[in-house]
N, C-alpha and C positions, 0 to 999 in steps of 0.2 A: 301255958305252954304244953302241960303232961294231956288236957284234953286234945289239941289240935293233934298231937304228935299220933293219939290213940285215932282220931280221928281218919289222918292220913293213914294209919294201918289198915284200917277196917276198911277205906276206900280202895285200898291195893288188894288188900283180901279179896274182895268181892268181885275184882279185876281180873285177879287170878281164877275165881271160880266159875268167874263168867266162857273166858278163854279154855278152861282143861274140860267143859263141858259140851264143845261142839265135835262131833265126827272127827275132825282133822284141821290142821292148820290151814286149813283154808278160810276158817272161819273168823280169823283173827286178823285187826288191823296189818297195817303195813310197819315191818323194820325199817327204823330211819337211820342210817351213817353218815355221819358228819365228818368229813376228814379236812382239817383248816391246817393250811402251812402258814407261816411267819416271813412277812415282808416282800410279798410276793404283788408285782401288777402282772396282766395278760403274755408276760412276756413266753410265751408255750408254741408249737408248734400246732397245736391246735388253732389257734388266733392268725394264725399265718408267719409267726418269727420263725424265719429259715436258720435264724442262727441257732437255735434253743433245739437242745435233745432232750424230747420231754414223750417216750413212745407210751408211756402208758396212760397219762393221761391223753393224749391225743387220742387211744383207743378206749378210753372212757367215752370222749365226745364223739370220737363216727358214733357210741352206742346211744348216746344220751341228748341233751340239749347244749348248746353253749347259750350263755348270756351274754352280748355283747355292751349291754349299758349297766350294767353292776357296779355298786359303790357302795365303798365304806361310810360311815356316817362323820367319819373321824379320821386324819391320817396316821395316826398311831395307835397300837394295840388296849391299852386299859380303855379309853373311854368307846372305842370300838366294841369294845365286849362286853360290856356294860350294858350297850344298845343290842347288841344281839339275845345275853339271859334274859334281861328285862321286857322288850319289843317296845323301849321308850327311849326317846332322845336324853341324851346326858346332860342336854343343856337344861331341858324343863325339871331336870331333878335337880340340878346343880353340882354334878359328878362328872363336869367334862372336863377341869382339870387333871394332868396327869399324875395317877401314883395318889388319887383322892379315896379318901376314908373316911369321906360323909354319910352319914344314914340317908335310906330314904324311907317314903311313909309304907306302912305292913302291908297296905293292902295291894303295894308293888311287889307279885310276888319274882323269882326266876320260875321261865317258865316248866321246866323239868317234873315242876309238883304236880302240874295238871296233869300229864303223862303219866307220872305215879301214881298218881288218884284214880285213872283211867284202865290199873294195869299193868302197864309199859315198866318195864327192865331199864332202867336210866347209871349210866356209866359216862364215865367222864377221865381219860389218861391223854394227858394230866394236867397242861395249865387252866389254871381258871384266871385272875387280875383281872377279877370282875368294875375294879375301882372303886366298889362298895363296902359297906360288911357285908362279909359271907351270910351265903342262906344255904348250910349245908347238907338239909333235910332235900334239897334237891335230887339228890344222887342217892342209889342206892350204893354206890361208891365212886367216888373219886382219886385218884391214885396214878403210879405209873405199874401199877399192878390190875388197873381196873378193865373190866372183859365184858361183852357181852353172855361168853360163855356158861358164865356163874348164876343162871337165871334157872326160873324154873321151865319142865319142858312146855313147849307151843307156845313158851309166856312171848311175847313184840317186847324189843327194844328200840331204845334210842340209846347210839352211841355215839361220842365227839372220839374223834383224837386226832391228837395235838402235834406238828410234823414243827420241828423247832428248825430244821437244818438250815434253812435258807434268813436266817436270821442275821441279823445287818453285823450282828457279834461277827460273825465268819470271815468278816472282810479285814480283821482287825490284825490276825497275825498271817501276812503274806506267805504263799507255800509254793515249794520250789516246782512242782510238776503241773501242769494247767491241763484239762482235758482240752478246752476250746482256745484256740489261736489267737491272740490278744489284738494280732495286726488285721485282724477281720473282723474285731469286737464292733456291734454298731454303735457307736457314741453319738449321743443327743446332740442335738446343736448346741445346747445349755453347758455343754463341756467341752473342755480341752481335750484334743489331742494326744497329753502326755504319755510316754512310759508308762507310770503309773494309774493314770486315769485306766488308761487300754486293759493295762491289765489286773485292775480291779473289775473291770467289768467281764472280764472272762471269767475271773474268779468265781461272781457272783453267778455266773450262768453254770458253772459247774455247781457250783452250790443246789441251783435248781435242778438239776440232771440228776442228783444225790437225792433231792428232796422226792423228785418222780419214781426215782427206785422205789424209797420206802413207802408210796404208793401204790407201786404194784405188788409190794408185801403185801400192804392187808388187804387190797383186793384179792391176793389169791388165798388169802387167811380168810377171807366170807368164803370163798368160793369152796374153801374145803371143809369149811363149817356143813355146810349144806343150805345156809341160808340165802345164797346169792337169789335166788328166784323170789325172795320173799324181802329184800330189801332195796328198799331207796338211796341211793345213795348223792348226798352234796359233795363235792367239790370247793374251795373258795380258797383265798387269797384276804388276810387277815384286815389288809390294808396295801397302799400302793409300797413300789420296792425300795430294797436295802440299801442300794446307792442314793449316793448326798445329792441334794436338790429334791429327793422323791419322799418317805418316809417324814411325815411331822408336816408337810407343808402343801397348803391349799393350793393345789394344782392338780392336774389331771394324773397325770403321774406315780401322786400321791395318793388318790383316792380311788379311781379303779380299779376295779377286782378280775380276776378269771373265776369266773363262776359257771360250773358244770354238776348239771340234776339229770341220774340214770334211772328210769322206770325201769322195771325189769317185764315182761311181757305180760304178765299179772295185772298189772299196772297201767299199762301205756294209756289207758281211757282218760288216766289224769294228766297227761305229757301233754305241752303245748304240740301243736301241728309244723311249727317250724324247728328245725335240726339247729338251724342259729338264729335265735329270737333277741329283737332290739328291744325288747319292753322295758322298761325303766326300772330296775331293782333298787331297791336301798337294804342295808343293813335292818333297817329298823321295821324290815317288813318279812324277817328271818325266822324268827320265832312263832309269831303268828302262823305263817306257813308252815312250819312242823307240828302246829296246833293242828290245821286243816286239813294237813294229808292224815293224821291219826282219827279223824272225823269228829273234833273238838271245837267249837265255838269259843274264837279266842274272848278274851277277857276284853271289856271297853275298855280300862285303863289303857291299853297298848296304844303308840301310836300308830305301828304299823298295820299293815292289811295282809290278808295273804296272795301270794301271787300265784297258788295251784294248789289243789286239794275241793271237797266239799264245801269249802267256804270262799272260793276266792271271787276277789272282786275286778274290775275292767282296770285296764294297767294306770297308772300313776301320769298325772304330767311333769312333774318335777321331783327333781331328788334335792335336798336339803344337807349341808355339810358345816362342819364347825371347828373352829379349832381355838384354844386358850392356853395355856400355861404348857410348857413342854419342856420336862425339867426344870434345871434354872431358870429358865426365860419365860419371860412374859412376853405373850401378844394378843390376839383377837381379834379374828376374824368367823365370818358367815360365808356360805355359798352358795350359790342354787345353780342348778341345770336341767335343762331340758334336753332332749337329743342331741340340739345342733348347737347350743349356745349354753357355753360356761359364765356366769356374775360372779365376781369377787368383792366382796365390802371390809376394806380393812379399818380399823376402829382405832389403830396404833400404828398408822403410818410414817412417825418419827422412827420406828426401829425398822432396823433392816431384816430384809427374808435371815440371810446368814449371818444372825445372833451367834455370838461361839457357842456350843455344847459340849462339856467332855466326853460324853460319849461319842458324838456324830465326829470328831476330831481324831477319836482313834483310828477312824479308817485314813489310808496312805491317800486315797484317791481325794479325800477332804482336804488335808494340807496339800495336795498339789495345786488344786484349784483356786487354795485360799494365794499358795506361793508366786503363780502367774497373773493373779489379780494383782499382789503385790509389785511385782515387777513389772506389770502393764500393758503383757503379752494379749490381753482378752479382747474378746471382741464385745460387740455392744451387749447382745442379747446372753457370752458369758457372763460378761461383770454386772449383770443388774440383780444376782444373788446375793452380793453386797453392798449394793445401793440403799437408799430409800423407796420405799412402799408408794405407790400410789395409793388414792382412798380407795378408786374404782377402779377393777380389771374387767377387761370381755372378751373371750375366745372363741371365736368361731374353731368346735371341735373337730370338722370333717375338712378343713383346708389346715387346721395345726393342732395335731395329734398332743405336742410337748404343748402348749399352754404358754407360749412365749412372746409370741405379737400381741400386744395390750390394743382392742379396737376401742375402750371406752372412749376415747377423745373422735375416732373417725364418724363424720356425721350422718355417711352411710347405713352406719348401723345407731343411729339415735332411738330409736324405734324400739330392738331389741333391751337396749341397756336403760330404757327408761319403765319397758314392762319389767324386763328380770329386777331391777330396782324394786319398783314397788312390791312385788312377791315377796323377796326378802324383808323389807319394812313390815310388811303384813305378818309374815311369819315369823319376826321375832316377836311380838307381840300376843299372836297369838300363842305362843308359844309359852310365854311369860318370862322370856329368855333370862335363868339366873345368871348366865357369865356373865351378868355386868357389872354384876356383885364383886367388887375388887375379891380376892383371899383373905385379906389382911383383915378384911369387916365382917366376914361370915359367923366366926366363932362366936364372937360376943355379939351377934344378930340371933345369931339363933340358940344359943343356950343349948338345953338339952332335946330341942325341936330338932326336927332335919329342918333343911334352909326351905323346901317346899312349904310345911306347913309356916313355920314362922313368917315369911313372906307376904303369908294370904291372913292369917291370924295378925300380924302386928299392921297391916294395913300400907306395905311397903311399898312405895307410887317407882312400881316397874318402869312401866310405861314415861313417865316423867325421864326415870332414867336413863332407860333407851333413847331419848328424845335428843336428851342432853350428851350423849357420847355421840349420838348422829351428827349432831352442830359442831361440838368439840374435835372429833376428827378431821372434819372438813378444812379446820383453821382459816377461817373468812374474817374477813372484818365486819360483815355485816350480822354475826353471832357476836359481836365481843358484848356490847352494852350487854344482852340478856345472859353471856355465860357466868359477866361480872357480877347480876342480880343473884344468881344461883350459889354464888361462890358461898352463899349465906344460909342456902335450904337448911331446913331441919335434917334432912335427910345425908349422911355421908357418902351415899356413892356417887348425889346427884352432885356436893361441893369437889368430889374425886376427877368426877366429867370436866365440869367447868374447872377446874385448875389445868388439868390436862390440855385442854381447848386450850389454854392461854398460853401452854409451850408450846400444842402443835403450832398456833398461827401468833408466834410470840411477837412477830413483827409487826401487828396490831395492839400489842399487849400492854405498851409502856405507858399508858394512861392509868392502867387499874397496878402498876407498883405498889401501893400504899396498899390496896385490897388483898394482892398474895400475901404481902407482909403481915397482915392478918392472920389467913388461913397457917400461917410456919406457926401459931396460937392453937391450933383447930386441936380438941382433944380427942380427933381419930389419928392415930401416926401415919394412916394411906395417906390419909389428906394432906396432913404434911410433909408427907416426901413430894405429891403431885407438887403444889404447891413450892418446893424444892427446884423441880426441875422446869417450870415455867419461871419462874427468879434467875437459874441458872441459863435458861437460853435468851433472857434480855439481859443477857450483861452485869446480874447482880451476882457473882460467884462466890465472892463470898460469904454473905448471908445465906445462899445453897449450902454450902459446904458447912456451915455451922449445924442447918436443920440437918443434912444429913449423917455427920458426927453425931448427934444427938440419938437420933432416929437407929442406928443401930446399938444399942441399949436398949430398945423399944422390945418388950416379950415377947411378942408374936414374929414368929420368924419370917410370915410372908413380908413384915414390913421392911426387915432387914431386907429380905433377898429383894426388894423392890427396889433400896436405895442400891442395892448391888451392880444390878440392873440398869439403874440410873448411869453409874460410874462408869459402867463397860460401857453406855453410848456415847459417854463424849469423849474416852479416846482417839485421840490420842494427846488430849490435852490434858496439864500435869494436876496431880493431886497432892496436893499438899500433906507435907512428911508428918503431920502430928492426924491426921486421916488414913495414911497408909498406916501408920502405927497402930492405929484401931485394928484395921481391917486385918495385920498381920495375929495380933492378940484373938480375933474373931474365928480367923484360920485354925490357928491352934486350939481353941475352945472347941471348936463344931469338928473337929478331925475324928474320922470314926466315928461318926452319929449316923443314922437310920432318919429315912423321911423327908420332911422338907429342911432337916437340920443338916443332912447330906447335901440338897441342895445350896445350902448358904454357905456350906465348907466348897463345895466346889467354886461357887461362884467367889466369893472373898480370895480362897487359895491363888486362883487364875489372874485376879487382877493383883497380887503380891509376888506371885511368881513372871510376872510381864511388867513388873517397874522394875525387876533388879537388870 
């Protein structure tokens, strides 16, 4: 560690002596500025929303580029930012669960070091929830104190910072004064009407108007630096926005960004030719590109490519998106797109989009939505947020913007959703997709490995797995005999699939009884909660309810919060009082804990505080 450390000094050294020895700043790479708000989609006056007062970024983009197909990798911030330091998907590390504090291998560095190595002044004010361990040797500081300014003279920086205001937190305690008019608020089709709906969404648009001020702070904080001529500056949107239905969930919504890149006239040679350019952006092609505008040869490891600079490559055809564990709740899903056409592959179709979360609960506009579902005010395309999942979704993006008309069944478009299908099978694959790795089997899989190497070291048949969650979610009768053969694998994720398989498509299942009965023996506790809930959806409830009495006892908390999970979906049917007695006991043990142990208090609390 004390060499590398000396090592990155003497690289930064020679960085600096390279730079203080030309004539003038001219002779030194380009300042890059990162400025990323929290929870934000394209909703800007730049993009054409007449509702949104948003003048300074808007006067960013008359100067700059907008990006019209920009995406997150991810609909929520940790495993988003992960894929931005790194330039690699979270899924192939296995860091795309949220609020994760997996390793991953050294030679994933963040990419800040190379910039340091190169030189460059690196700052960072101030979130980082990289969803890894830190690599803190990236920053020359990180902070809510941390400045470009603190550098040496002529030295290029790169600086983030971090605009928190439009954070879904904001919507949480309602404020009596609204800049924007609630009765003019544009409300999705995906929502009501209400009161409160209308005017959460004004909220939030103020929120955004708030968040474009403190934009034009530090633009005019460059500007009076003196550095404005001499820097690049991004723009982005962390993930799609703070309102329910957007934030955490595989939709359009959720994962499109406002993304805006200013050359300064220095520069422009590297600026695409179009003012609003359609070329396909992903997250994970972020990093690399701040490699290439400093004229840095990103690292192979990255997945991404850069989209401008000395290095870039011809634009992308597809962007790739992912989503697993979010908070309390369990689900798992893939996505691909291409310009015109959104695929959706959900893997956990038995749960509904609108899982409860405590957090996404504290917004008013969430319980309105949930309270009109309840009383059966909604219309179709409202209530299918608390439905069930299809396995496959397709949107055609340029006739429905919201992501709500499901074409995969329309035969018209067979075509489409049988290519964007295969793309996704190809790329999880190729990918070596760890989210199929339940939580629950990670730890004692990998020991003191990160889940990366142990995977490819213990010889772990990905692939097999993947195979067998493709069958298992579909719930067909034509997968039962071979889900039933698997119920036996060596392997536990691949018996996690196949038991799964036999709740989604339980109404095939009543032949292999005797075989789950089994797996409630399996000495993985995932297994035997799966197992659990394929028993409890063919009518055997209560030999479920025993396994999962049991199973929370079980050490690992993911296994708990699984059975948790279990019990919130079959709501609203009852739980037996010597079960809730656990879970109340559970409540009270896990109150006040940190991590996934907060998780398990929330979730046990929710279902003890909903049977009184």
């Amino acid at each position: 560690m004390l060499d590398r450390t000396i090592w990155i000094g003497c690289m930064a050294l020679m960085g600096l002596l390279f730079y203080g020895c030309g004539d003038s700043a001219e002779d030194r790479p380009p300042n890059i500025l990162w400025i990323t708000s929290e929870d934000n989609s394209p909703l800007l006056g730049a993009y054409g929303d007449e509702y949104a007062d948003t003048p300074h970024l808007d006067r960013l983009a008359e100067q700059g580029t907008i990006y019209t197909n920009a995406y997150a990798t991810s609909p929520v911030c940790a495993p988003s930012r992960f894929t931005l330091i790194t330039g690699t998907y979270a899924n192939r590390m296995g860091t795309e669960n949220m609020r994760s504090t997996f390793p991953i291998p050294k030679e994933i560095r963040f990419f800040p070091k190379y910039l340091r190595e190169a030189g460059y002044h690196t700052t960072n004010n101030r979130k980082k929830d990289y969803n890894t361990i830190d690599q803190p040797d990236a920053w020359d500081e990180s902070s809510g104190e941390a400045h470009y300014r603190d550098r040496a003279e002529n030295q290029p920086f790169f600086h983030v910072r971090n605009i928190t205001i439009s954070h879904e937190s904001s919507l949480h305690d309602p404020i009596d004064t609204l800049i924007h008019d609630p009765e003019k608020a544009p409300v999705p089709p995906y929502h009501p009407k209400t009161p409160t709906v209308k005017r959460d969404w004004a909220h939030y648009y103020d929120e955004v108007s708030r968040m474009d001020a403190r934009v034009g702070k530090i633009l005019n904080e460059l500007e009076a630096s003196g550095e404005a001529d001499n820097t690049i500056v991004f723009y982005y949107g962390d993930h799609g926005g703070a309102m329910p239905g957007s934030k955490r969930f595989m939709n359009q919504r959720g994962l499109s960004i406002p993304l805006i890149v200013y050359m300064p006239p220095r520069y422009e040679h590297l600026a695409p030719d179009e003012k609003q350019n359609d070329r396909l952006v992903s997250f994970v092609d972020f990093s690399a590109t701040v490699l290439s505008l400093a004229g840095i040869d990103p690292p192979d490891f990255m997945d991404g490519k850069p989209f401008l600079g000395e290095h870039a490559v011809p634009p992308r055809e597809y962007v790739h998106t992912y989503r697993a564990r979010m908070d309390e709740r369990y689900d798992l899903v893939r996505a691909v797109h291409d310009k015109e056409m959104m695929y959706v592959r959900n893997y956990m179709p038995q749960r509904i989009y609108g899982q409860h979360l405590w957090y996404l609960w504290k917004a008013p506009s969430m319980r309105s939505w949930e309270q009109e579902y309840k009383e059966g005010t909604l219309n179709e395309i409202q209530r299918q947020f608390f439905e069930s999942k299809p396995v496959e979704e397709l949107y055609d993006l340029s006739e429905d913007p919201y992501t709500v008309h499901n074409l995969a069944s329309d035969p018209e478009y067979e075509d489409d959703l049988k290519r964007l299908r295969k793309k996704n099978a190809r790329w999880v694959r190729e990918q070596g997709d760890l989210g199929f790795i339940p939580e629950g089997i990670i730890d004692s899989l990998r020991g003191d490995q990160t889940l990366y190497e142990a995977v490819r070291e213990k010889g772990v048949p990905i692939e097999t797995i993947i195979e067998t969650a493709e069958m298992a979610s579909r719930g067909e009768k034509k997968y039962m005999d071979e889900l039933a053969e698997r119920l036996s694998h060596e392997d536990p994720s691949v018996r996690f699939w196949a038991a799964m398989g036999m709740a989604i498509g339980h109404e095939h299942a009543g032949g292999y009884i005797g075989l789950l009965k089994e797996r409630s023996e399996d000495p993985v506790g995932t297994v035997r909660v799966a197992a659990a809930e394929a028993l409890y959806a063919s009518d055997r409830k209560e030999t479920a309810f025993t396994i999962m009495d049991d199973a929370l006892d079980h050490p690992e908390d993911h296994v708990k919060l699984q059975v948790l999970n279990l019990l919130e979906s079959i709501r609203p049917d009852p739980i037996p009082e010597e079960l809730m007695n656990h879970l109340q006991r559970l409540a009270d043990t896990y109150e006040g804990r940190d991590g996934s142990g907060n998780y398990v208090f929330r979730a046990s609390n929710w279902l003890v505080e909903g049977n009184k």
